[in-house]
LOMAR-933791 format. One record per residue: residue number from 1; x, y, z of N, C-alpha, C in turn. Coordinates in pm, 1 decimal, m for minus. Last residue first. Example, Ala and Ser with C-alpha at 12.3 -4.5 7.8 and 13.67 -1.06 7.14 Angstrom:
num; n_u; n_v; n_w; ca_u; ca_v; ca_w; c_u; c_v; c_w
2; 1285.0; m225.0; 708.0; 1367.0; m106.0; 714.0; 1290.0; 3.0; 787.0
1; 1319.0; m569.0; 780.0; 1230.0; m450.0; 780.0; 1320.0; m330.0; 780.0
***
This chain:
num; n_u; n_v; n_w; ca_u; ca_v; ca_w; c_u; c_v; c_w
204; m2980.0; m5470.5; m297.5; m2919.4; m5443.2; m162.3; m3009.3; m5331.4; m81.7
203; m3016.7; m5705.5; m559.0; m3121.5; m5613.9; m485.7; m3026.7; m5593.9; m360.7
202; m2910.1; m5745.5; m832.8; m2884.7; m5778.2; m706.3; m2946.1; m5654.0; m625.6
201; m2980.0; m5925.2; m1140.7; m3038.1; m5762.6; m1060.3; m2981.2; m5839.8; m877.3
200; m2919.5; m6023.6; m1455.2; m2917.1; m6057.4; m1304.6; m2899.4; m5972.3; m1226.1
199; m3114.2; m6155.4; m1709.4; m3037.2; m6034.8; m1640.3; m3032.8; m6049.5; m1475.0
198; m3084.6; m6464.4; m1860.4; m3112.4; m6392.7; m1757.3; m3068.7; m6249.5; m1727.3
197; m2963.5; m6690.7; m1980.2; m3101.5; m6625.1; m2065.9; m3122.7; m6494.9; m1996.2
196; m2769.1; m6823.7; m1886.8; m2758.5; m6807.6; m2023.8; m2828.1; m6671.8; m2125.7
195; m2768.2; m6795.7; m1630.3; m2680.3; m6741.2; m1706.9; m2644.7; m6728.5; m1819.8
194; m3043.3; m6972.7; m1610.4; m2978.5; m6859.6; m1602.3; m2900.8; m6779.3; m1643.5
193; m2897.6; m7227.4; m1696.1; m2996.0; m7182.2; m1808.6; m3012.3; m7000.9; m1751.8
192; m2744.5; m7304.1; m1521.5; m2658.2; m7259.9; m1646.8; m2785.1; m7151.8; m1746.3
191; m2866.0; m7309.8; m1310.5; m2783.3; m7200.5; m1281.4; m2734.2; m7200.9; m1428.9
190; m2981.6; m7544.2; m1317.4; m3063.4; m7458.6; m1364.4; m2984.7; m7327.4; m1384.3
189; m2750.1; m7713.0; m1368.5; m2839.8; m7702.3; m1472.8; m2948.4; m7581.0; m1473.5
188; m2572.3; m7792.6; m1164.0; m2576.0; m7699.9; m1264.5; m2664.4; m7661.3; m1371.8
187; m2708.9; m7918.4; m862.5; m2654.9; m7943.0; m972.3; m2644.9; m7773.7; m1050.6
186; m2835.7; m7739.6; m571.2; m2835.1; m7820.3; m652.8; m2741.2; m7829.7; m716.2
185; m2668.3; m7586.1; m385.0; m2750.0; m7680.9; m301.2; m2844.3; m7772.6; m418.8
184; m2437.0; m7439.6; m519.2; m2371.5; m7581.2; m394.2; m2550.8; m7631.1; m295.9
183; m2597.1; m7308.2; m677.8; m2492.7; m7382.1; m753.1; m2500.2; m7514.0; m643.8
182; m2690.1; m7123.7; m503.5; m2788.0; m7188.8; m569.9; m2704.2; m7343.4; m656.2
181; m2471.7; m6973.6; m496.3; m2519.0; m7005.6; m348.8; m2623.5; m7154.7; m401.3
180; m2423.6; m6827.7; m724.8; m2325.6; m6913.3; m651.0; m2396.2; m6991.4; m500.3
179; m2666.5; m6666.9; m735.2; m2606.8; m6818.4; m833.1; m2501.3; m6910.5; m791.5
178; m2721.3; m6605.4; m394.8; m2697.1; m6563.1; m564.4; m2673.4; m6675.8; m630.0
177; m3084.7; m6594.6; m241.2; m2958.4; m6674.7; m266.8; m2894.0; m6595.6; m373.3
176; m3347.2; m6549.8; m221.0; m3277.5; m6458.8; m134.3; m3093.9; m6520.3; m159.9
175; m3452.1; m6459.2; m576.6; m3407.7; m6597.6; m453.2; m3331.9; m6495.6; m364.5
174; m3662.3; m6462.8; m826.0; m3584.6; m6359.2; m727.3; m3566.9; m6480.9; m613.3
173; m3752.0; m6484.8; m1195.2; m3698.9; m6508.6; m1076.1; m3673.4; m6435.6; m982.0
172; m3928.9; m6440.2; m1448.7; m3893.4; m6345.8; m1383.2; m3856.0; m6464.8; m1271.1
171; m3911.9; m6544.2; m1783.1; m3934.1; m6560.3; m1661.7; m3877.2; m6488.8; m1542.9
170; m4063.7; m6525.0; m2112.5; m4000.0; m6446.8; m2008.5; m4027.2; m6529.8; m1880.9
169; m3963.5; m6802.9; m2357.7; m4099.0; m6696.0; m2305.6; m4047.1; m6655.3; m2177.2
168; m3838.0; m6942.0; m2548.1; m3802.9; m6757.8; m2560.0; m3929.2; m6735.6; m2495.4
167; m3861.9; m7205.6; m2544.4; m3979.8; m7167.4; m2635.6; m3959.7; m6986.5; m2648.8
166; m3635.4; m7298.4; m2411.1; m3645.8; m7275.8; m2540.5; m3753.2; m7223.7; m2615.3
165; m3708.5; m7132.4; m2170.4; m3603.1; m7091.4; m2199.7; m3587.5; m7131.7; m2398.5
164; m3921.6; m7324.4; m2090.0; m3951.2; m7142.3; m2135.2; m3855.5; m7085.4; m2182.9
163; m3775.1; m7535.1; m2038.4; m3909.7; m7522.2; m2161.8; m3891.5; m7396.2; m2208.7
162; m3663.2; m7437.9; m1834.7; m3550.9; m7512.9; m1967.9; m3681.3; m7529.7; m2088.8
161; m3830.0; m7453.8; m1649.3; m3771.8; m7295.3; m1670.2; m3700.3; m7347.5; m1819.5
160; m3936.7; m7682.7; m1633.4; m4034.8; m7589.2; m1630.2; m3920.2; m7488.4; m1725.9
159; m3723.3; m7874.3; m1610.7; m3803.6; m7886.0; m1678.3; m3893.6; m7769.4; m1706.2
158; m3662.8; m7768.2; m1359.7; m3566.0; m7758.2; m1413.3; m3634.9; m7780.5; m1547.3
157; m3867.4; m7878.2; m1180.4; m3885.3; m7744.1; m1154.5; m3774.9; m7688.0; m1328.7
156; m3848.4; m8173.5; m1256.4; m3967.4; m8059.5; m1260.9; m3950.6; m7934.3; m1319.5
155; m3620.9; m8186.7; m1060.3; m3623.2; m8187.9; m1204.9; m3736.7; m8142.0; m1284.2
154; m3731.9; m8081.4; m809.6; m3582.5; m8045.1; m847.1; m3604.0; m8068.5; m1023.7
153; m3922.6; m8331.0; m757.5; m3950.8; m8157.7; m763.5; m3855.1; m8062.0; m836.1
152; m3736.3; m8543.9; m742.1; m3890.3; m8491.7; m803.2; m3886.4; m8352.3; m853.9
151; m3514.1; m8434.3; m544.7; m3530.4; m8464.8; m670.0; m3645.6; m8468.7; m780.6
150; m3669.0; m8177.4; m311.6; m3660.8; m8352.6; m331.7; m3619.9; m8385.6; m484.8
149; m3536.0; m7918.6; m190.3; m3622.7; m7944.4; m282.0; m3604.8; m8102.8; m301.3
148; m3574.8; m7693.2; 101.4; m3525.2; m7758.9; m1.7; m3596.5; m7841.6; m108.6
147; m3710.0; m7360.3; 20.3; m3727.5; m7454.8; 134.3; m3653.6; m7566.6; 9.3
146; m3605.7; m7145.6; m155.4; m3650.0; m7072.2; 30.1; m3678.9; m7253.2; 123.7
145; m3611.1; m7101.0; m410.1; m3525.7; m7230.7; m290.6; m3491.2; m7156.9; m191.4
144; m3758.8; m6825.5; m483.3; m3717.1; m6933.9; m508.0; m3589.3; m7012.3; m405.2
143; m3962.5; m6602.4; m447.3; m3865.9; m6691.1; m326.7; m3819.9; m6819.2; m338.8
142; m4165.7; m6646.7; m740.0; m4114.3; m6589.1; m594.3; m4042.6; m6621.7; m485.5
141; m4139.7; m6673.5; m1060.6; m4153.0; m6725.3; m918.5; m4100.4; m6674.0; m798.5
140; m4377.3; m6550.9; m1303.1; m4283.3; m6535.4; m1177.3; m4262.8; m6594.3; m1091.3
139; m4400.9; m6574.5; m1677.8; m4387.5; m6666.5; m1536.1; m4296.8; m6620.9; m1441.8
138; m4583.0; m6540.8; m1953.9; m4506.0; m6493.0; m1819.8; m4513.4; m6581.8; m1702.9
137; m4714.3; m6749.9; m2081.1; m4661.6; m6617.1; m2156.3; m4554.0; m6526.1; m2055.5
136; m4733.4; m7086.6; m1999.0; m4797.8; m6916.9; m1983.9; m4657.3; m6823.8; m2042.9
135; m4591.3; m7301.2; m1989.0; m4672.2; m7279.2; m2165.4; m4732.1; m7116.6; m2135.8
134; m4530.8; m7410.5; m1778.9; m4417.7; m7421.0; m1917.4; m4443.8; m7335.4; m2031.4
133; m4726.7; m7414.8; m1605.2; m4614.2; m7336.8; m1616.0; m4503.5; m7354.1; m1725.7
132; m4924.2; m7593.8; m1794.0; m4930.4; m7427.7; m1756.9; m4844.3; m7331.4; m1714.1
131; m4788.1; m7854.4; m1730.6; m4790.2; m7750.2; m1914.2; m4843.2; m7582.7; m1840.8
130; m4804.3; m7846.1; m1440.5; m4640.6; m7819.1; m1531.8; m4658.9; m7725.8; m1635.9
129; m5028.9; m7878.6; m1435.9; m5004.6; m7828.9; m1358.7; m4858.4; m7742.2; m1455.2
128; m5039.4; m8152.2; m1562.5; m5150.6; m8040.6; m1622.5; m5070.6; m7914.0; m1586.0
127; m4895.3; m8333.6; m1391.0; m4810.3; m8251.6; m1528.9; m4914.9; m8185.9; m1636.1
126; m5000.7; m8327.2; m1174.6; m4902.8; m8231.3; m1161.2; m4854.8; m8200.6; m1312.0
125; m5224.7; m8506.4; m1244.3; m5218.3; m8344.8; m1218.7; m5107.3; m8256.2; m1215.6
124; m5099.9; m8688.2; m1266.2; m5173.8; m8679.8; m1385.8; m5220.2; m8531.3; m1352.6
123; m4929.7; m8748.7; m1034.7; m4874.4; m8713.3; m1173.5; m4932.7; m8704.4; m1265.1
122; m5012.5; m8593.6; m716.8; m5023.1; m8711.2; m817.6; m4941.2; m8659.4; m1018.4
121; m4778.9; m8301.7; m635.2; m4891.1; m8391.4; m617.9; m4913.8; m8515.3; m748.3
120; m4574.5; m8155.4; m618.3; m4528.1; m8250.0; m569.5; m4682.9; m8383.8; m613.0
119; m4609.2; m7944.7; m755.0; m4526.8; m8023.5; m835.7; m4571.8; m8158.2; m779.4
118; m4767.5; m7794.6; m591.6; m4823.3; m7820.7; m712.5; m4777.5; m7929.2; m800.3
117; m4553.0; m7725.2; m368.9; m4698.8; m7781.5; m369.3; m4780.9; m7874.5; m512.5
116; m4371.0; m7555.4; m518.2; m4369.1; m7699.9; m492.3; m4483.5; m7791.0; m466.2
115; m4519.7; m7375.0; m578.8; m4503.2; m7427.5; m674.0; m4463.8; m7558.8; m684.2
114; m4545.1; m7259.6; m279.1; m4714.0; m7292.3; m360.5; m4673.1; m7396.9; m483.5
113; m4295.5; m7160.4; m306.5; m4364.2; m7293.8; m182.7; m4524.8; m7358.2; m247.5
112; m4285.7; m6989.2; m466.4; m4148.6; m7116.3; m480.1; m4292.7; m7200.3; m430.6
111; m4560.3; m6829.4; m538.0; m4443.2; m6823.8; m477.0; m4387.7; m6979.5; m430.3
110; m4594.8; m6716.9; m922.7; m4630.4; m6803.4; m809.5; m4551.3; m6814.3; m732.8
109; m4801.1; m6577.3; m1128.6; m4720.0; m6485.8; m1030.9; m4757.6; m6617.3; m890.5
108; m4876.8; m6547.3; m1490.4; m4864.9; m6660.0; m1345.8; m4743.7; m6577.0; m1276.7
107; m5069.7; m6563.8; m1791.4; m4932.3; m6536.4; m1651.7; m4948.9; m6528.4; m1580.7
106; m5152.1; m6547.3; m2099.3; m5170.3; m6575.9; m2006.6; m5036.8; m6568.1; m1862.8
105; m5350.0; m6381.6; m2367.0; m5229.5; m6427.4; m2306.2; m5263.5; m6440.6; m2170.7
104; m5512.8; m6276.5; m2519.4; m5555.5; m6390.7; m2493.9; m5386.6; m6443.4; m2395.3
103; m5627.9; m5973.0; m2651.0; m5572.7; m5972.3; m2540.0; m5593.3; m6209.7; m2539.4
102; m5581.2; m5886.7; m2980.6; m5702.1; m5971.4; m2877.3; m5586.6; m6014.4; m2766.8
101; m5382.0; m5733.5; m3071.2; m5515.0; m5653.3; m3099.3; m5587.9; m5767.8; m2975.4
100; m5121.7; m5628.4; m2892.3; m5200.1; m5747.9; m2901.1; m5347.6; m5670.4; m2980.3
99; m4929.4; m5493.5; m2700.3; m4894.7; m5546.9; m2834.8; m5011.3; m5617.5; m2914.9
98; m5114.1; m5424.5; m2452.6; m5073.8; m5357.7; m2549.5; m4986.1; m5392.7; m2695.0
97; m5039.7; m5711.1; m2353.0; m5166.4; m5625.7; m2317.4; m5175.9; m5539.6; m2435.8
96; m4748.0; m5691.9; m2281.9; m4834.4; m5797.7; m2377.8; m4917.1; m5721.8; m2423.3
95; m4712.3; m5444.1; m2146.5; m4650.6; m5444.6; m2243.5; m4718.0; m5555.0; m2349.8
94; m4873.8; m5542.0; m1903.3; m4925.0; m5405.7; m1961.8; m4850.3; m5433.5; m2121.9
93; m4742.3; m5761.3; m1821.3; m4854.8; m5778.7; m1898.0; m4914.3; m5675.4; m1969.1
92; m4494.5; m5563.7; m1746.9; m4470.5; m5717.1; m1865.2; m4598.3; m5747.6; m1924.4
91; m4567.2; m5489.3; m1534.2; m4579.7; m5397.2; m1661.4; m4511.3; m5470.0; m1780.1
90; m4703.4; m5724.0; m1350.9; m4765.6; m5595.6; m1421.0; m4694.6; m5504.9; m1493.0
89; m4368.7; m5784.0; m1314.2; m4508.0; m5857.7; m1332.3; m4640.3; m5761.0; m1406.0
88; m4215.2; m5535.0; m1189.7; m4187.8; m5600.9; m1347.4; m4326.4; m5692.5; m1430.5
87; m4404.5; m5562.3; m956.2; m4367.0; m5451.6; m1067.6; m4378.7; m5468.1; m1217.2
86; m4303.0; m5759.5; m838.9; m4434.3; m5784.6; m863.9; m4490.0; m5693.2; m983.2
85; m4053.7; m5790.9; m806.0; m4104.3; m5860.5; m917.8; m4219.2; m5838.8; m978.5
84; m4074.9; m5555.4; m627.5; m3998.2; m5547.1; m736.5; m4021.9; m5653.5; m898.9
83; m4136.9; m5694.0; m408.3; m4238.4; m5643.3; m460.2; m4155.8; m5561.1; m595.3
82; m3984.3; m5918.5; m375.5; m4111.0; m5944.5; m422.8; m4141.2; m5825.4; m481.7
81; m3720.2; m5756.2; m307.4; m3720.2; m5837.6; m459.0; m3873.8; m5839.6; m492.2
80; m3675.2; m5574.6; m76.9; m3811.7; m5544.0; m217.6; m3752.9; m5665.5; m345.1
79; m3512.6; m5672.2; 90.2; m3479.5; m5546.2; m9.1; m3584.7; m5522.5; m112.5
78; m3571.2; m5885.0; 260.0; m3597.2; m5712.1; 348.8; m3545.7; m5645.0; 217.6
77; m3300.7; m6098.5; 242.3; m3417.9; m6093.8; 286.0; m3464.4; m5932.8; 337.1
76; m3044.7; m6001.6; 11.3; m3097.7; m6111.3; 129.8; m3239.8; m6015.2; 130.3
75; m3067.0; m6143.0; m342.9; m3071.2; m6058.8; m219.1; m3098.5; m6044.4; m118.0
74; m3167.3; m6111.9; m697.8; m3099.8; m6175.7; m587.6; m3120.0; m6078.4; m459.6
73; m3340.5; m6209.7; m965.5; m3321.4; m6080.6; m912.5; m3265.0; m6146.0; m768.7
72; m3326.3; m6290.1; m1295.2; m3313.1; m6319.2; m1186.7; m3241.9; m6197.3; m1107.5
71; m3559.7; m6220.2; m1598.5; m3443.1; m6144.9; m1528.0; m3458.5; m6279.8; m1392.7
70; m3646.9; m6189.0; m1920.9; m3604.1; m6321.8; m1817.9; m3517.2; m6249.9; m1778.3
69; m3831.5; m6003.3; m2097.6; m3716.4; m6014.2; m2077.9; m3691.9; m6119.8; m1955.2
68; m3983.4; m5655.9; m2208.6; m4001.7; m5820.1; m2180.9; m3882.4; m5866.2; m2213.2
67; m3798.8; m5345.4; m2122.1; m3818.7; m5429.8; m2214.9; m3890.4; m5576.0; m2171.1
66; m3809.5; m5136.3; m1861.1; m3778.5; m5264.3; m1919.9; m3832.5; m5311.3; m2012.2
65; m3764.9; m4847.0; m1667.8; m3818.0; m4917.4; m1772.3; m3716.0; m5020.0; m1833.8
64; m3620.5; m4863.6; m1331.9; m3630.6; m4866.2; m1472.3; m3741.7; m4951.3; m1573.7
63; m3778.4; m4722.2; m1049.7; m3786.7; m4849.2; m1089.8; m3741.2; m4839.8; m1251.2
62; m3881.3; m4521.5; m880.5; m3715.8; m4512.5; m880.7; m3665.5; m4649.2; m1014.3
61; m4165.8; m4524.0; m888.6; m4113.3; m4428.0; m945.9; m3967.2; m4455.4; m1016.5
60; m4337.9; m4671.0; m711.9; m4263.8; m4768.2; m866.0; m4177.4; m4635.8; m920.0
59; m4417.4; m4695.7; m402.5; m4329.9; m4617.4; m502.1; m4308.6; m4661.0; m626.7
58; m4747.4; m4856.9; m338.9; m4586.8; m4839.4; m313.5; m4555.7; m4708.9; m464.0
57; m4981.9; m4890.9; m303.6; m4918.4; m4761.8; m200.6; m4768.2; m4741.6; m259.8
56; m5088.6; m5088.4; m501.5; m5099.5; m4930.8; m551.7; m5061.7; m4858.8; m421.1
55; m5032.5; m5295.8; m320.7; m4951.5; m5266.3; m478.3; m4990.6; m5111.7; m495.5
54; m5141.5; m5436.9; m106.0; m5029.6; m5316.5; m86.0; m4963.0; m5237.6; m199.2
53; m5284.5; m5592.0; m263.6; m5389.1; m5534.7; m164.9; m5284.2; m5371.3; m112.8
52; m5153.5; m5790.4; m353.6; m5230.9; m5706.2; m430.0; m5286.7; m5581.0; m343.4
51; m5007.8; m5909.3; m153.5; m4921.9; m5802.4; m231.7; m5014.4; m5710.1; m255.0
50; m5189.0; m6043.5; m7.4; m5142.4; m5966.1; 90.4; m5052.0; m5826.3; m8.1
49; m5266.4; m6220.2; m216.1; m5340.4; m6140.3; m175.4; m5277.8; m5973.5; m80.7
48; m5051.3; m6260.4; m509.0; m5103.4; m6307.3; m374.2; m5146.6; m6183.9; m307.7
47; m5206.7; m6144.0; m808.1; m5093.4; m6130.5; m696.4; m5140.2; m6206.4; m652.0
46; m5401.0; m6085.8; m922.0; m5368.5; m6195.5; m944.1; m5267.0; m6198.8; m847.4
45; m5464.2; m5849.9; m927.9; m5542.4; m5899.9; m814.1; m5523.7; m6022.1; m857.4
44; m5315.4; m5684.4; m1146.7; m5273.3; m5692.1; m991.9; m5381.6; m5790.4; m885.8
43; m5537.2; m5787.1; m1338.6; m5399.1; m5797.8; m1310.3; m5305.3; m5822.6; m1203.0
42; m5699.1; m5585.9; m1252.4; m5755.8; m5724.0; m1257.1; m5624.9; m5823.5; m1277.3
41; m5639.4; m5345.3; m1341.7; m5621.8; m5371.1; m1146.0; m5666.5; m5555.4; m1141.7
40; m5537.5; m5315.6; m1559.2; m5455.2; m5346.7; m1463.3; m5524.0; m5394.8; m1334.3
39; m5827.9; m5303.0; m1679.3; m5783.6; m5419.1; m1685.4; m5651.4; m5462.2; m1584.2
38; m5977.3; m5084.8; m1568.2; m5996.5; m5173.2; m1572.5; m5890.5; m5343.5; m1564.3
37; m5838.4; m4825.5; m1715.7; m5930.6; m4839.9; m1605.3; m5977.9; m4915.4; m1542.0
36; m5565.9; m4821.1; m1796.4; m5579.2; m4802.8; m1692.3; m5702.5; m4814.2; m1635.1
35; m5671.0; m5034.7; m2035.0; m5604.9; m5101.5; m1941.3; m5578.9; m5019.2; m1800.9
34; m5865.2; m4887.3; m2174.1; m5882.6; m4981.5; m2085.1; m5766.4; m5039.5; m2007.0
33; m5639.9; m4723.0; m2223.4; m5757.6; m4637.6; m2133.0; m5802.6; m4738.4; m2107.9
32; m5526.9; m4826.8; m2388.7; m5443.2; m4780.4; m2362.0; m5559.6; m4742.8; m2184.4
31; m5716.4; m4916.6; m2594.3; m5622.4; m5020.5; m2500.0; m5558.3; m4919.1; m2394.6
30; m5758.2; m4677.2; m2693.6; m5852.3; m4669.3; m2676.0; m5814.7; m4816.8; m2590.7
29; m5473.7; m4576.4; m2864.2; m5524.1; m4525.0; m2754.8; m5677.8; m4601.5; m2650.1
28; m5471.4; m4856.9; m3027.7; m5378.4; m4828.6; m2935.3; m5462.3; m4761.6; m2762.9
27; m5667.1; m4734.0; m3169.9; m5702.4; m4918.4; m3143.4; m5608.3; m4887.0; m3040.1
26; m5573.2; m4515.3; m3312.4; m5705.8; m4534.0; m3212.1; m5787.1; m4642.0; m3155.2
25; m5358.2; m4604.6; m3431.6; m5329.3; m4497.8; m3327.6; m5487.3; m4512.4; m3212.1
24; m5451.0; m4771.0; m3611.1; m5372.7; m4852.3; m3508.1; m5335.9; m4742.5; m3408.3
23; m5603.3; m4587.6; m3762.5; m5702.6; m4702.9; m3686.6; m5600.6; m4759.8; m3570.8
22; m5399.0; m4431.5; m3892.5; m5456.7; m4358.6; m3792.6; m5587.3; m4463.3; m3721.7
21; m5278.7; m4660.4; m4017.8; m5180.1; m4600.4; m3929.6; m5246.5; m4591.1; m3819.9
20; m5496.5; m4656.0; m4213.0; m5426.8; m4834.9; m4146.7; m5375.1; m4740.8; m3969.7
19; m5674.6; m4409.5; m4279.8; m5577.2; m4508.2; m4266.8; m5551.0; m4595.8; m4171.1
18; m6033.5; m4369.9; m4354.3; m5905.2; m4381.7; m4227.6; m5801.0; m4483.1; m4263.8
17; m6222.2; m4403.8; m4578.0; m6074.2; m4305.4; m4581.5; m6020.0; m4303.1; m4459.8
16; m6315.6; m4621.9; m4594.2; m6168.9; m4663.3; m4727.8; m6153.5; m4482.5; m4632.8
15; m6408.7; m4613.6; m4390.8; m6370.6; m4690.6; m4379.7; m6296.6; m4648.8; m4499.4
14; m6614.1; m4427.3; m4496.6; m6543.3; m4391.2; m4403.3; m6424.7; m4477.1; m4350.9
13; m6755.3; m4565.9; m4682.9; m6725.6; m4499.2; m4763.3; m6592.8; m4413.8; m4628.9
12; m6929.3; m4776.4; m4572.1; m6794.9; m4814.2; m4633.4; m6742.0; m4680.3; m4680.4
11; m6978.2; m4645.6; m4180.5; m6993.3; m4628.2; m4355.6; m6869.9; m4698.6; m4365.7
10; m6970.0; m4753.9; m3920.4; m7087.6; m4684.7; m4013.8; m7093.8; m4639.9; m4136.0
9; m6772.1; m4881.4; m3844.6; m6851.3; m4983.5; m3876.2; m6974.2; m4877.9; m3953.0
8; m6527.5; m4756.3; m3747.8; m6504.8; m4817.8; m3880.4; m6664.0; m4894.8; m3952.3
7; m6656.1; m4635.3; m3566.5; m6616.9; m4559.7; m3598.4; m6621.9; m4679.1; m3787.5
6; m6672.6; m4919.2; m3379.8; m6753.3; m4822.5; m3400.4; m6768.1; m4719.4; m3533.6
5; m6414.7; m4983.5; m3365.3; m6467.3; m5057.7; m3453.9; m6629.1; m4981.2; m3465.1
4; m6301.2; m4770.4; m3207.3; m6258.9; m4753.9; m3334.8; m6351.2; m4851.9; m3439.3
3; m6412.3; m4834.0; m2973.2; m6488.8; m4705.0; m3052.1; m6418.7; m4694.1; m3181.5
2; m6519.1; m5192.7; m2965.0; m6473.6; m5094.5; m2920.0; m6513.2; m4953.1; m2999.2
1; m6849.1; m5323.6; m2807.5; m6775.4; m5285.8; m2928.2; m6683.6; m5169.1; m2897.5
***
């Protein structure tokens, strides 16, 4: 039990006198302390392993605050996109995390190659596979079209982000490619939904 429902649970007579306000200040603070003690690091250990394991050395200092939000982040290879996403990734859930009296949201930190993996397999799994990336609350993909892609997969993948795009749920991208690069090895479709929905961060 938390300590505000504590607090609210020993008298009716204590209960009619805390305001609404001063319960959402001590429902706040008291998220606020689970999430540093506990709940981020369970977070970060959703990473891939090799990130989670390097996440609390790095710098996040130089890094702007952000709003939840669908960014694509570009750039050759060696400038911190991953671990830049990985950033945005944990403080997108911190931000859920904290809007929420019952934490039930869900998000996904997957890299391109794992996602193809997933696409490519039988079709009564792959489109379990899909609703989860269509339907989580956050979605990162990592090193996007790092290896080419088979039509299958290609429309899938285009299916995935064009869901989240109408349902308004955040997706974080980063490709060592820019939009123009991404344009001449597929069609237009995903590059439009980008530019539709996206902030576009060029990592140098």
């Amino acid at each position: 039990m938390t300590k505000i429902k504590k607090y609210l649970s020993k008298s009716d007579k204590f209960r009619n006198i805390i305001s609404p306000e001063y319960a959402n200040y001590l429902q706040q603070k008291d998220r606020k302390r689970k999430w540093k003690k506990k709940v981020k690091q369970k977070v970060i250990d959703t990473l891939p392993l090799r990130l989670a394991q390097k996440f609390n050395t790095y710098d996040f200092s130089k890094f702007p605050e952000k709003k939840i939000h669908s960014i694509f982040m570009y750039g050759k290879t060696g400038t911190g996109k991953t671990v830049a996403c990985a950033y945005y990734y944990v403080e997108f859930v911190k931000q859920l995390y904290l809007q929420q009296s019952a934490f039930v949201k869900t998000y996904n930190f997957v890299v391109y190659s794992k996602l193809m993996e997933d696409l490519q397999r039988d079709f009564a799994t792959s489109s379990t596979i899909m609703k989860e990336y269509m339907e989580c609350d956050l979605l990162v993909i990592d090193e996007f079209g790092v290896k080419k892609l088979t039509e299958y997969v290609y429309d899938r993948i285009y299916l995935i982000i064009n869901e989240r795009y109408l349902s308004m749920l955040p997706t974080i991208i980063n490709s060592n490619d820019n939009l123009e690069e991404i344009l001449n090895k597929f069609d237009d479709r995903i590059v439009r939904r980008i530019e539709e929905d996206y902030e576009l961060i060029e990592k140098k």
